[in-house]
N, C-alpha and C positions, 0 to 999 in steps of 0.2 A: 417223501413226506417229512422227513427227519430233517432233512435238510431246509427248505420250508419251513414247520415250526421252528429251525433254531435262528431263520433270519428276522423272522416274523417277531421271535424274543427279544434280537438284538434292537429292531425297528423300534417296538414298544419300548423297550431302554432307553433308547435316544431319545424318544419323544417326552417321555418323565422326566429324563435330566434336562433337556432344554427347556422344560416347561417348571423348574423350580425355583423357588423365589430368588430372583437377582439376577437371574440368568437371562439372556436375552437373545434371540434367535436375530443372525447379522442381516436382517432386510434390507437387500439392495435401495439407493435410494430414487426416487422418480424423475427422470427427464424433463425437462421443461417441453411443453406441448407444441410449443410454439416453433420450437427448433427442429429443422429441419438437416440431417444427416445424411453424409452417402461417399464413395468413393467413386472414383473415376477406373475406367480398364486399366487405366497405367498406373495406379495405387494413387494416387492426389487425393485425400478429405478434401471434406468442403461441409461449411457450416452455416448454413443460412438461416437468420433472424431476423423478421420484419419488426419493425419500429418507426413509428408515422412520427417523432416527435425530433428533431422535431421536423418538421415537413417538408419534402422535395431533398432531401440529402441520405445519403450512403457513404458508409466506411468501407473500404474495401483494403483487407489486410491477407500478404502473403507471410504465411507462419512459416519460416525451415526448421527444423527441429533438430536445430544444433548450433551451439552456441561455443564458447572458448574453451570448454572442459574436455572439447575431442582433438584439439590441436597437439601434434607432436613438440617435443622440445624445441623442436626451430624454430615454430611455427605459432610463437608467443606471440598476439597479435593479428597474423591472420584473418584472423575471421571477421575480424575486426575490419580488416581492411579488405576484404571483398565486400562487406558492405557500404562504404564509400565508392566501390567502383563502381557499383549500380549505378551511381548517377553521374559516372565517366566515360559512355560510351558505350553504344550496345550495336547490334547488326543494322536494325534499320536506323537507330538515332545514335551515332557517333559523339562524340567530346561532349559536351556540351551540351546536343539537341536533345536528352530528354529534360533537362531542368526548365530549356527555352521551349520544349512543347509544353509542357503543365503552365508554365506564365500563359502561354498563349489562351491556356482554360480559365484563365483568372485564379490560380492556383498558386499561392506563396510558399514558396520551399519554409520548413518550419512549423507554420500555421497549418496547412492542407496536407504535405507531403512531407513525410521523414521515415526515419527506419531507427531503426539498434539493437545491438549486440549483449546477449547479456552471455551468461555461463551455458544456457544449454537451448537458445535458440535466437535468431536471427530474426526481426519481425519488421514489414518494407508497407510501409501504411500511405494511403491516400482516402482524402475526404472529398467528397464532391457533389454538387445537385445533381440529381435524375433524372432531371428537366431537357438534358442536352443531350440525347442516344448516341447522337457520332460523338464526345467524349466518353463516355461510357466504353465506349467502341475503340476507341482507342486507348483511354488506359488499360484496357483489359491487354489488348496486342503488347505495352509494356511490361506488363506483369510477367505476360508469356514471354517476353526476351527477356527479362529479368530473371529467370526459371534455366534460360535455355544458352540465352546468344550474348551475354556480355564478353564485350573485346578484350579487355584488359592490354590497352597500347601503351608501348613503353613509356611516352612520352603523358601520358595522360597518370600512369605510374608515379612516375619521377614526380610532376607536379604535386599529386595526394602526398606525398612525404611529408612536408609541408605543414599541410593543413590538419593532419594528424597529430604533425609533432608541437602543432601550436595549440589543439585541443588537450592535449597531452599535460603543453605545460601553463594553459589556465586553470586546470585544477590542483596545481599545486600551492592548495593554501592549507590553514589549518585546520580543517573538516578532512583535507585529504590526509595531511602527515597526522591526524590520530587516528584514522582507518589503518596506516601501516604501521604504526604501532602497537595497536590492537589486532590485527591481522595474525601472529604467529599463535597468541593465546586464544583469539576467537576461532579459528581454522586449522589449528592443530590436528595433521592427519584428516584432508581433505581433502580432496581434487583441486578448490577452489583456489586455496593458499596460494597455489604459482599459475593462476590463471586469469589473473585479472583479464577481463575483457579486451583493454587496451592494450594490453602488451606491451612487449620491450622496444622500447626505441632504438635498439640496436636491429632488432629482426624488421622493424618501419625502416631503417636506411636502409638495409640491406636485401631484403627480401625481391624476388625477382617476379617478372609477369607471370614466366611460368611456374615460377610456385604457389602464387594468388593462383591461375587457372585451374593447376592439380587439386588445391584444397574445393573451388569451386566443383568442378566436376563430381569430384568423390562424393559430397555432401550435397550437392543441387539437384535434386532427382526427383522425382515425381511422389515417390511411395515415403520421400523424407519432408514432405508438405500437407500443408492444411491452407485451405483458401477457407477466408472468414468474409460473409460478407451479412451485414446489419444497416438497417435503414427503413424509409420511409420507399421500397421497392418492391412488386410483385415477385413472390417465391421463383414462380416460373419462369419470369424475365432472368432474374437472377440464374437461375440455375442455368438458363440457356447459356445464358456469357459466358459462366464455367467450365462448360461443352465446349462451349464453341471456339475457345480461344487458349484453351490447357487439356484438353482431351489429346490431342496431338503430338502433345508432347511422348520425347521415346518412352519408352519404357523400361529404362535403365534404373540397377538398383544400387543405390548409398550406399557407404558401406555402414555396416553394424554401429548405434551410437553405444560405445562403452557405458558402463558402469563401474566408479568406484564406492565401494561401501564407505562411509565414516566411522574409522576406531575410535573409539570411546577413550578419551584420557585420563583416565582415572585416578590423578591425583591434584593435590588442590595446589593453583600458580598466584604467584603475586608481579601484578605488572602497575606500574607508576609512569603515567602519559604528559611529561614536562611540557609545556609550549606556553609560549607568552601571549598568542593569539586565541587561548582558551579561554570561551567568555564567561567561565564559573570554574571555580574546585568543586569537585568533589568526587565521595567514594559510591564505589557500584559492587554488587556481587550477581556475576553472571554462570547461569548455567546451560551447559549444552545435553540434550536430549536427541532421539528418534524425534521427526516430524511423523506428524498423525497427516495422514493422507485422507481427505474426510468422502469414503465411496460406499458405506454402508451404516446403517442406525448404530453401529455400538460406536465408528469412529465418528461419526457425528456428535453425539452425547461426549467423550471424551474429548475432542478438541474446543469443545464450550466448557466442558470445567476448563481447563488451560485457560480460556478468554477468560472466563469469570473470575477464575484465581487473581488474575494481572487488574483486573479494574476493580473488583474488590480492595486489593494494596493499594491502589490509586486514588480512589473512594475514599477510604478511611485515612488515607496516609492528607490527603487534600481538605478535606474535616478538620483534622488535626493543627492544620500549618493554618489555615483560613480564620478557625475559632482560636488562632493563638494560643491555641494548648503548648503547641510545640514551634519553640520560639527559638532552636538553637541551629535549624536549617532555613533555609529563604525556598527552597522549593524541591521537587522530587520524583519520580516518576517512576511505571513498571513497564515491562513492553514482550514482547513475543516477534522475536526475527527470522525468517529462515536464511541458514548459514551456508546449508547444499539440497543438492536433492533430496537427500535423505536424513538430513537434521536438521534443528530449530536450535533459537537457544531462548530463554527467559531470563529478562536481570533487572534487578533493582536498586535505583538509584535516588541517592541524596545530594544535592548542593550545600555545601559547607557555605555559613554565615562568620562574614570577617576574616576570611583565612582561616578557619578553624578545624581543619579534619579529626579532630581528637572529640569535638564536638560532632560531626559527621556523622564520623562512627558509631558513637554510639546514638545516636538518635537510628538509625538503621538498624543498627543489634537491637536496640531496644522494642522496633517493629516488628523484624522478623521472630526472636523470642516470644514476644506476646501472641505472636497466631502461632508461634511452636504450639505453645501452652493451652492457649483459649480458641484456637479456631476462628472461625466467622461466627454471627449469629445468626440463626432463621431470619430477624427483621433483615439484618444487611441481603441475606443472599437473595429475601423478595423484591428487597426493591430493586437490587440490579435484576432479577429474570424481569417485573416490574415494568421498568425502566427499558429493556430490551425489546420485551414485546409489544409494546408501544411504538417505537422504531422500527419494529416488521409490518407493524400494521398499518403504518404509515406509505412503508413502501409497497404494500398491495392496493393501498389506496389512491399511491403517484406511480404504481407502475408505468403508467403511460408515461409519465416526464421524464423516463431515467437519462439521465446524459449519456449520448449514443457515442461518446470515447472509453466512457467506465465501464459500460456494458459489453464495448468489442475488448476491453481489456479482459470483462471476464472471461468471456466466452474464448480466449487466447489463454487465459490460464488451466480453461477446465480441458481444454485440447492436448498441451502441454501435459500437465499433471494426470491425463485419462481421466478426471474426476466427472462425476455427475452435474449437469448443470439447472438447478433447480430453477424455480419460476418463483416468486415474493411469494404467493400463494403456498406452494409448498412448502417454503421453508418458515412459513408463518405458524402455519400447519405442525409441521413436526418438533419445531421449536415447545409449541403449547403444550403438545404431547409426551415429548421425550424428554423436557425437563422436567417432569416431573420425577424422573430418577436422579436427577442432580439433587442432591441432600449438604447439610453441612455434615456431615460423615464423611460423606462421598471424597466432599470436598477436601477434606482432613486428611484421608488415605494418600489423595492428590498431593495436598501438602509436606505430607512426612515421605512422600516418595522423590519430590520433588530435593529436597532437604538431605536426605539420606545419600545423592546424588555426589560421587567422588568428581563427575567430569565439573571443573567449577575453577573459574576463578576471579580473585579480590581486584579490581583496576581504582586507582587513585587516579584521577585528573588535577592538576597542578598547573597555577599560569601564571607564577612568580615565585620567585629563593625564597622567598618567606614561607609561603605555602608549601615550597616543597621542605624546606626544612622541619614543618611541622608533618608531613605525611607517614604515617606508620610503619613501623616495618613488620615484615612478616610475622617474627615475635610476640610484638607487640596485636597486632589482629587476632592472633590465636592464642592470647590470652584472655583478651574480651570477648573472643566467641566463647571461652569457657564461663568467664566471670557472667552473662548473661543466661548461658544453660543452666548455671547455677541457680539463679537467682529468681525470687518469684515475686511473680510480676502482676498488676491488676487485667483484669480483664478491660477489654472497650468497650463502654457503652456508645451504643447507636443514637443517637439525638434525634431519630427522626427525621420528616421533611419539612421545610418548611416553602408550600409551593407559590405561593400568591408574590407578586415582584407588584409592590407598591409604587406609584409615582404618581409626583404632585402636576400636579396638569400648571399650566401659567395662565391666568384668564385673562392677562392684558395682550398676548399675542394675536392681536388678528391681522384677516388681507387691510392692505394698504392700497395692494395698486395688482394688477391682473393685465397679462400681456401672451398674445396669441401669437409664438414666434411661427409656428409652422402647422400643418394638419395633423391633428394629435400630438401638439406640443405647444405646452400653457406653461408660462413665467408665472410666479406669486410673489410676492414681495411683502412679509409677514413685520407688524409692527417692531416688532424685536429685531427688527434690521436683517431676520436670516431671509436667504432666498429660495423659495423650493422651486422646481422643473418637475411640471409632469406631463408624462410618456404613458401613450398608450400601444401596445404592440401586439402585433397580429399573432395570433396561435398561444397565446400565452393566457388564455381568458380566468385559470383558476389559481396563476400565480403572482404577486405583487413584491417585486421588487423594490427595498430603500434603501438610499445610499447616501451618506453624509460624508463631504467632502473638503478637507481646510488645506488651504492653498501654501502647506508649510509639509514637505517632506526632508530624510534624512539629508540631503544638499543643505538645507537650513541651518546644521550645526558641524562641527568640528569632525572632522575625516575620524579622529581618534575615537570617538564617542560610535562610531559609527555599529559596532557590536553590541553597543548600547540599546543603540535603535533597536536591534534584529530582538534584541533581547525583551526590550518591553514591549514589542509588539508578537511574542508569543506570549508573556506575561497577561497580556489584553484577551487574547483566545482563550488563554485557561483558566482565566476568574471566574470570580462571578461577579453576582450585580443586586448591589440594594441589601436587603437580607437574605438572597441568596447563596447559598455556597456555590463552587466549581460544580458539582456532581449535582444539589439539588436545577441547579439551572439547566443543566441537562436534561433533567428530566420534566422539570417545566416545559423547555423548550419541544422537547420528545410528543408533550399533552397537548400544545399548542401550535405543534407542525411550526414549529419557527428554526430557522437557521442564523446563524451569526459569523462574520468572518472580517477580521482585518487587515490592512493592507498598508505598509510603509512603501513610497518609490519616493525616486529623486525630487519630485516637486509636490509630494502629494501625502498627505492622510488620508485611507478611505473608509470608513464603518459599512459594511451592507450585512442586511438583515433579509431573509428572504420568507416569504408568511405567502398565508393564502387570501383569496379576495374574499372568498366567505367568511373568514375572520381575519379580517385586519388588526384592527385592535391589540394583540399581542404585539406585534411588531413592531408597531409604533410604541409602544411602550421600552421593547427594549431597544431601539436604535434613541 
């Protein structure tokens, strides 16, 4: 009895302290309904997601769950290069014959079929209609020699060198050489650091069939896979194919994927990223953290403050630069990376105006200080949850249109990472719920822990001797970070929304002339000499696609100018428009179910706006 009453005390205990204020009991979070889960005898996941949108087509992706971080020191690469070999040669389709059997499906290597390597999985995707059972039937039979029976022949070897090494060296431009630059400070004491996916071009020449074979084997195994299949397919069809063409497979087991932890660096680095093909200076302050793995309500709630903190700084910091308060940077950004399995990092970034990082700087100290000091306000942090919940609600309302590549990505992430894979519904749901713990308090604690952070450091980007002559030294940063801890600073005021995007209509535009090119396709010819096309398309009944198009893309100006282009046409993505600001336009757009995106190619400008048929109207306002 003694015994009894004192568990019965401890019971009662627990239950008081998890039930006191701020405290939150870690509620697992809810599966999507729709997903259907299960393993094979031979350990194979398998993940199946119907999705009608859009109609007669399925993804079907084989996940390995191991990527460049398990490769031995020889073996830099590798992995890399048994997935190339998949489509060198298997048992029943040798050299060449599986790339020439998916043509024969109407199937474009690219567009329909590809695969890639990242750090801790291996992912060999094909897309295809439902419509056709013996294709169906047979890429399944690749999949399963894909898993099982790839030849890896010398001669088909030798060739992929090659085509690696010339993959290898179109990415050497200057996006890549400020990745290795930044590489030693952002991955310090990481797995990832000496793992790049691609590998050493010395282990590409040299590496032999049977060391491709050994790493296949060790790693290609049943109980080291997830077969993901989403689409416009009956469950049970699906699952049949699973059976029937990967159940077979041995039952041989992988060996163990390692884990290495990430050590925290705990003192503060300064690195400066020279290149002349840098399309702006400027300075950043980045920090590395633990990644929140989001599998239960308290890591849910805590990876949304992290989002919210990073668009918050974005928000106000884009306010600021747009109402020309702050006139001594051209532009700026915050962002949330993951750097490994088990870390993230957050950095904030300014664009120096004129070559000026001394100006940079502080305009950034001056930001970061001010939420040292003043935090966020309630109005800012409603309207981003605001603003947020509007965009959830939006996608319970298109769940049915989700792009059925984005969707097999998630559902490859949440396999990956074990995490929960929620339905729009639920996470529309719990968002409503469980923000309402997110506070500017909350969010402050966030802040100063964030801030208090030793793993950190300063990067200057620099793309000329001038710029670099003026960039800071170490000294000289850590006496402005004092001079600004010091110093006291106003608070920011919120200005509010302003949501209404006014436009003057033209009333001298009308039809001129009207021409019936095809069935469901009508020329206009509008007196203002523009031309519209319109397209009506089957399955698409609640979407309305515009797209304006000028017959002038980056080909049109100077090769040199050419980072110019790249550059104003994300300038174009991140404005706004009329009296709106970047963030208020967002959130219009969020009200309005409207989307926006721009496009430079070689011959081409393209603006598309994407709105609904039920309201048009917005759309055409802002294209």
């Amino acid at each position: 009895m003694e015994i009894i009453m004192r568990n019965l005390c401890f019971l009662l205990t627990l239950v008081a302290t998890l039930l006191l204020p701020g405290r939150l009991i870690a509620a697992a979070l809810p599966q999507d309904e729709k997903l259907i889960t299960g393993q094979l005898g031979n350990g194979l996941r398998y993940m199946i997601y119907p999705h009608a949108h859009p109609k007669d087509q399925v993804n079907l992706w084989l996940q390995i769950h191991t990527g460049s971080l398990q490769e031995e020191d020889n073996e830099r690469g590798v992995a890399h290069f048994v997935e190339h070999m998949m489509f060198n040669g298997t048992k029943t389709w040798p050299g060449n014959k599986v790339i020439e059997t998916f043509e024969s499906m109407g199937l474009r290597f690219g567009r329909d079929v590809n695969a890639y390597t990242s750090y801790d999985e291996t992912v060999y995707q094909v897309s295809l209609p439902t419509t056709q059972k013996q294709n169906l039937q047979q890429v399944m039979a690749i999949f399963s020699e894909w898993s099982n029976a790839a030849t890896f022949e010398k001669l088909e070897v030798d060739a992929e060198r090659g085509v690696i090494t010339e993959e290898w060296r179109a990415h050497q431009d200057a996006k890549w050489r400020t990745s290795q630059a930044r590489r030693p400070f952002l991955l310090a004491n990481t797995r990832n650091l000496d793992r790049e996916p691609i590998g050493l071009m010395d282990t590409v020449a040299t590496v032999t069939p049977a060391q491709l074979r050994q790493f296949y084997q060790r790693w290609y195994q049943p109980n080291n896979m997830t077969f993901i299949v989403v689409g416009d397919i009956d469950s049970k069809e699906a699952l049949a194919l699973i059976k029937d063409n990967l159940s077979k497979l041995p039952a041989n087991k992988a060996a163990e994927n390692r884990v290495w932890p990430t050590k925290a660096e705990n003192h503060l680095r300064f690195n400066i990223i020279n290149d002349k093909e840098n399309r702006v200076n400027g300075i950043a302050l980045y920090y590395r953290l633990p990644m929140v793995q989001v599998n239960d309500e308290q890591s849910f709630i805590e990876q949304a403050e992290w989002s919210m903190l990073v668009q918050l700084f974005n928000q106000r910091l884009q306010e600021r630069i747009q109402s020309g308060e702050l006139k001594t940077i051209s532009g700026g950004t915050a962002r949330s990376v993951k750097i490994a399995p088990d870390y993230q990092s957050l950095f904030f970034r300014v664009n120096a105006r004129d070559d000026n990082m001394q100006d940079a700087a502080n305009a950034l100290m001056a930001e970061l200080a001010t939420i040292d000091q003043h935090g966020f306000s309630a109005e800012e942090l409603d309207d981003v949850k605001s603003t947020r919940l509007t965009w959830l609600k939006n996608a319970v309302d298109q769940q049915a249109e989700r792009d059925l590549r984005m969707l097999t990505s998630r559902l490859a992430s949440s396999s990956l990472n074990n995490t929960p894979f929620l339905s729009p519904e639920e996470t529309y749901q719990l968002s409503k719920r469980l923000w309402q713990q997110i506070t500017v308090q909350s969010l402050a604690e966030k802040w100063q822990q964030l801030r208090k952070n030793q793993d950190a450091f300063w990067e200057q980007m620099v793309n000329n001797e001038l710029a670099a002559k003026k960039a800071l030294s170490p000294a000289a940063i850590l006496a402005l970070e004092k001079e600004y801890a010091n110093k006291k600073l106003a608070a920011y005021i919120f200005p509010g929304r302003n949501l209404s995007l006014t436009v003057d209509a033209d009333p001298q535009a009308e039809i001129s002339s009207k021409e019936t090119l095809a069935e469901n396709l009508t020329s206009l010819t509008l007196s203002n000499g523009a031309r519209v096309i319109l397209a009506k398309s089957a399955g698409e009944e609640q979407k309305l696609q515009i797209t304006a198009v000028s017959n002038k893309g980056d080909l049109s100006f100077p090769a040199q100018q050419k980072s110019l282009i790249a550059l104003a046409n994300k300038a174009v993505s991140g404005s706004g428009v009329g009296e709106l600001s970047s963030s208020s336009l967002k959130r219009w757009s969020a009200e309005n179910s409207v989307t926006m995106s721009s496009k430079v190619s070689g011959m081409n400008t393209l603006l598309s706006v994407s709105a609904r048929t039920n309201n048009p109207e917005p759309g055409f306002q802002l294209i």
